[in-house]
C-alpha atoms as one frame of an Amber mdcrd trajectory, in Angstrom:
protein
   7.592  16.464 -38.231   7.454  17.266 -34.740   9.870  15.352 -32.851   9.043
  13.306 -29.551  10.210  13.541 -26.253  12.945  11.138 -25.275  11.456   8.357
 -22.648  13.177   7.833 -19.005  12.976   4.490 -16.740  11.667   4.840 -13.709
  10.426   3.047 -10.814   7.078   3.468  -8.485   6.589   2.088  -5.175   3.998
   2.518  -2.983   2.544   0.463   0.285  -1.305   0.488   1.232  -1.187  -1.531
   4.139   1.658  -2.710   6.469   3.949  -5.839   4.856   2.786  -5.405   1.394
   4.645  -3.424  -1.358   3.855  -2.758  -4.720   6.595  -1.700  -7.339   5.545
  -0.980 -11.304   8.374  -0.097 -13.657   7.146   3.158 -16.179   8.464   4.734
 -19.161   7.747   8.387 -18.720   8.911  11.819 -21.158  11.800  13.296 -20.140
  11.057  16.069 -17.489   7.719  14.824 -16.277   7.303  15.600 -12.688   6.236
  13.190  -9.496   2.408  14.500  -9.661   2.761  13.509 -14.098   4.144  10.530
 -13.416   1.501   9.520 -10.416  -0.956  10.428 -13.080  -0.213   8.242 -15.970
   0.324   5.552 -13.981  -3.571   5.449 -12.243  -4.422   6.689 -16.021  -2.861
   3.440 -17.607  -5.288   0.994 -18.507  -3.109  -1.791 -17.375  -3.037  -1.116
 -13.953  -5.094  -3.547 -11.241  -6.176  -0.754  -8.986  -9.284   0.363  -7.455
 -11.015   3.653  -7.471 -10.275   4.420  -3.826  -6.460   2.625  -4.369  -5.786
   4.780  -6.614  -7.685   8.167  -4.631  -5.266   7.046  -1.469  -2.005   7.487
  -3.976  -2.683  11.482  -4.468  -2.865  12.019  -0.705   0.382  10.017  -0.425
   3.824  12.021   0.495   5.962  11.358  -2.492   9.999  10.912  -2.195  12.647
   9.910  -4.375  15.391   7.403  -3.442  14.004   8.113   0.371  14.594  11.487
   0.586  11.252  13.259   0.360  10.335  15.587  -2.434   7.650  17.918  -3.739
   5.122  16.683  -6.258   6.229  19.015  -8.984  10.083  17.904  -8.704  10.963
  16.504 -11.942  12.374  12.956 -12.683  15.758  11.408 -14.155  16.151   7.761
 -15.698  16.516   5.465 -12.923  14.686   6.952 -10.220  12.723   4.942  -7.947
   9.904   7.064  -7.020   8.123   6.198  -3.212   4.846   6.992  -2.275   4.784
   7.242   2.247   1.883   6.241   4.001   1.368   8.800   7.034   2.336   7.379
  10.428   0.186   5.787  12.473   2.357   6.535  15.849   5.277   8.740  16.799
   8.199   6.887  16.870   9.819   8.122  19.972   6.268   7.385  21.757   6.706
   3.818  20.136  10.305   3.653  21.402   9.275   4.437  24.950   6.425   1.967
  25.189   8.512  -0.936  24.059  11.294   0.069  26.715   8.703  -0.043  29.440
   7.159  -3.126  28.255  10.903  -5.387  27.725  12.337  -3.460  31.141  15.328
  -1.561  31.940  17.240  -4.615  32.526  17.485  -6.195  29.357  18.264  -3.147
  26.860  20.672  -0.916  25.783  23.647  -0.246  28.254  21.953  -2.656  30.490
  22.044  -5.824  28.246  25.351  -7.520  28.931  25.872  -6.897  32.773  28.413
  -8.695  34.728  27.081  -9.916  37.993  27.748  -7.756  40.987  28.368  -4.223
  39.107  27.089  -1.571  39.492  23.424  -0.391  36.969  25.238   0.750  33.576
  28.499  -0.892  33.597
């Protein structure tokens, strides 16, 4: 009798849209990969998403405990398995926008100035 694989806990969590996170708990074989375990979950019949939710998760970059992986990297028990949306800005360009919209004087190094000193200090 042929024996079957052991099963391994992990987690999947992915975001669609900004503030709202979805998180779904799977039992997966033992040595499945990112891209397997993607896969059973949109091929579960219990799941709640659409056609086009569930197209938007396979153009998705996948990462593991926030480091980001490659969809064949396999899986341990316990992983927690993220799915990143692309970004919609740069982050430096979104850094520098917010400094020029708050002003120089009430950030950073500037912040807590004593009256009378000199910029900086």
């Amino acid at each position: 009798m042929p024996e079957t694989p052991a099963m391994v806990e992990v987690t999947l969590c992915w975001s669609l849209q900004p503030r709202q996170v979805h998180e779904s708990a799977l039992s997966v074989p033992e040595g499945s990969t990112v891209q397997s375990v993607i896969d059973q979950f949109i091929a579960a019949p219990a799941q709640t998403l659409s056609a086009t939710e569930s197209a938007q998760l396979k153009f998705m970059q996948p990462g593991i405990w926030n480091r980001k992986v490659a969809w064949t990297a396999p899986v341990h028990a316990g992983d927690r398995i993220e799915l990143y949306r692309p970004l919609q800005v740069d982050p430096k360009v979104a850094r520098r926008q917010r400094f020029k919209r708050q002003g120089k004087g009430r950030t950073g190094l500037f912040a807590n100035r004593k009256s009378g000193s000199a910029a900086g200090y």
